[in-house]
C-alpha positions as a Markdown table, in Angstrom:
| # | Residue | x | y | z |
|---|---|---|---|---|
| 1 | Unk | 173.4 | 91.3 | 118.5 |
| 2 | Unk | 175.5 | 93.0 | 121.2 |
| 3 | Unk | 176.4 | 95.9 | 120.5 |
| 4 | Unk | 179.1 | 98.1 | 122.5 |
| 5 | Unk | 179.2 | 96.4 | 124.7 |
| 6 | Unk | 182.5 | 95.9 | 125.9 |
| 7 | Unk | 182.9 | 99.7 | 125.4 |
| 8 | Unk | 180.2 | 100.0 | 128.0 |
| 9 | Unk | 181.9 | 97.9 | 130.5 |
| 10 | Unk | 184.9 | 99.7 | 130.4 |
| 11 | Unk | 183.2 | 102.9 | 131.1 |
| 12 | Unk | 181.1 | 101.7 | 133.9 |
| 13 | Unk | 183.9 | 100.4 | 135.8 |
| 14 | Unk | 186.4 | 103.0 | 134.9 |
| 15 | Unk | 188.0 | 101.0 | 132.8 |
| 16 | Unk | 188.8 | 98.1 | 136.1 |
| 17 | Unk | 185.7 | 95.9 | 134.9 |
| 18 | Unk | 186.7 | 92.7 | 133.0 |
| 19 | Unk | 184.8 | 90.1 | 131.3 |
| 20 | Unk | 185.1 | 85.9 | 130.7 |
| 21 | Unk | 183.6 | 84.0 | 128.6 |
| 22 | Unk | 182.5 | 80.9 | 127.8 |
| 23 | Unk | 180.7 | 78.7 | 125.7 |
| 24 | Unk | 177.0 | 78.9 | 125.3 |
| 25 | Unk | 174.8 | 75.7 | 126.5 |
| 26 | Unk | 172.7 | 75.3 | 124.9 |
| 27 | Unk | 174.8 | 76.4 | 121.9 |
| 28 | Unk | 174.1 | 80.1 | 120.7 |
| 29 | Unk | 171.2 | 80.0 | 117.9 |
| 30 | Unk | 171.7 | 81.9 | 114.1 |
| 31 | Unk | 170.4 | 84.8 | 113.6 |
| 32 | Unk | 169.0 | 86.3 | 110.8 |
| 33 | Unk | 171.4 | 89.8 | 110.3 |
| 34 | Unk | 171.8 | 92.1 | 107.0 |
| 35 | Unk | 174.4 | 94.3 | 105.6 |
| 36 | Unk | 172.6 | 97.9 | 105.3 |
| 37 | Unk | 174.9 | 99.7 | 102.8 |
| 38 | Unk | 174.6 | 103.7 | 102.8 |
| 39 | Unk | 174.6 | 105.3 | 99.4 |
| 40 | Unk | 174.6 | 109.0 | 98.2 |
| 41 | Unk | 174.1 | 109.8 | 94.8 |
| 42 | Unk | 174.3 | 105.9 | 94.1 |
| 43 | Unk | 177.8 | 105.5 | 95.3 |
| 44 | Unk | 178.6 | 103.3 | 98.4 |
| 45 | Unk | 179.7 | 105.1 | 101.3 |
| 46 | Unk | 181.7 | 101.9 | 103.0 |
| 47 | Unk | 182.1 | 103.9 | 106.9 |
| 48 | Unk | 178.2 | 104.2 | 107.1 |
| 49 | Unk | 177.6 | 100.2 | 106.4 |
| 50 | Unk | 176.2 | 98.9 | 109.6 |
| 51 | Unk | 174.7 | 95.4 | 110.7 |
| 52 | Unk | 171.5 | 94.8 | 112.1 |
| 53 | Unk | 168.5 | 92.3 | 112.2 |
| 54 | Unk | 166.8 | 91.9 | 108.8 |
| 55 | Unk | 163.7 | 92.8 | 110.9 |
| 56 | Unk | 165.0 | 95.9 | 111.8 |
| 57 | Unk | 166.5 | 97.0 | 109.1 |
| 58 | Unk | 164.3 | 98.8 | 107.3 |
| 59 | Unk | 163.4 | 101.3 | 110.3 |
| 60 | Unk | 167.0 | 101.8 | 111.2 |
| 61 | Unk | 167.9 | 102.7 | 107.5 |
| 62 | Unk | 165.4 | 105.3 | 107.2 |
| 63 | Unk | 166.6 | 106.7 | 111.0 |
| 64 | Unk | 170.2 | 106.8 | 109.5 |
| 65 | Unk | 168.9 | 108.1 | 105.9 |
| 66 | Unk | 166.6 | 111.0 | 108.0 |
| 67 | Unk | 169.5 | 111.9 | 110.1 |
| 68 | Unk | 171.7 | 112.6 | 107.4 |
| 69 | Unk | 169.0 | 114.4 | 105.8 |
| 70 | Unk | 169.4 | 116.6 | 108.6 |
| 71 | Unk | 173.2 | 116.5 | 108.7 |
| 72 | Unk | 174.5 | 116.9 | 105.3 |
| 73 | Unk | 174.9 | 120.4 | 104.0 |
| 74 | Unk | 172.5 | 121.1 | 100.7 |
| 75 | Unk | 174.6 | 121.2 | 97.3 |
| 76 | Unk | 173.7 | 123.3 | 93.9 |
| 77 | Unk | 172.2 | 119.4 | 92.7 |
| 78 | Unk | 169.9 | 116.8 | 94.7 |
| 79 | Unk | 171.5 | 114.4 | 96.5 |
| 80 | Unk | 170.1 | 111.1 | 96.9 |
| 81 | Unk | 170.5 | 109.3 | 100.0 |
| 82 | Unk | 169.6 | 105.2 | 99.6 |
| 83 | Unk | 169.6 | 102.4 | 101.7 |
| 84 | Unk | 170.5 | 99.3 | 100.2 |
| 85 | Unk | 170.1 | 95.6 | 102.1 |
| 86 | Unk | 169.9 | 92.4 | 100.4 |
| 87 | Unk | 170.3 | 94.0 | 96.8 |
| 88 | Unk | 167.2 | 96.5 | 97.8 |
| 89 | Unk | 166.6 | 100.0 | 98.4 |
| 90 | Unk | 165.1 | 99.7 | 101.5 |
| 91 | Unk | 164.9 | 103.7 | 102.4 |
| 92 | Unk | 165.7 | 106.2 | 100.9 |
| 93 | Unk | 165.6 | 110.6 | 100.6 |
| 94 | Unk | 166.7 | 113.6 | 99.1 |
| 95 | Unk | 168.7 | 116.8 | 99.7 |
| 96 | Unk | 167.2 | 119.6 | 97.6 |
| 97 | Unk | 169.0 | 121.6 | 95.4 |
């Protein structure tokens, strides 16, 4: 999965790099990606939905779960932050009251 990338060539080249392409040969082989869906407090929030390898999904949810963790101001309730790929939680933790 490329990610970026074309953002990266632009900043590279100061914005002078360009880029052709063509058709793979052999032809470009499936991969095997999943939908990680963020939730708080078990509602979907649809900007932090990302797509990654189903190998990798698990450690990037908890990296994204930890980080907002970190981020997101505490509340007077718990607040449940979940990770959900392939109709499973995949990672998941808490904001203390």
């Amino acid at each position: 999965v490329v990610i970026d990338f074309h953002d990266q060539l632009k900043n590279i080249t100061a914005g002078y790099g360009s880029l052709d392409t063509s058709e793979a040969d052999p032809p470009l082989a499936e991969a095997a990606l999943s939908k990680v869906d963020i939730m708080l407090n078990g509602e979907v929030v649809e900007p932090l939905a990302f797509v990654c390898h189903r190998d990798n999904a698990q450690g990037e949810a908890r990296k994204v779960a930890q980080k907002l963790q970190g981020v997101l101001p505490r509340q007077q309730f718990v607040t449940a932050i979940q990770a959900k790929a392939d109709g499973k939680i995949i990672a998941s933790e808490r904001i203390k009251a």
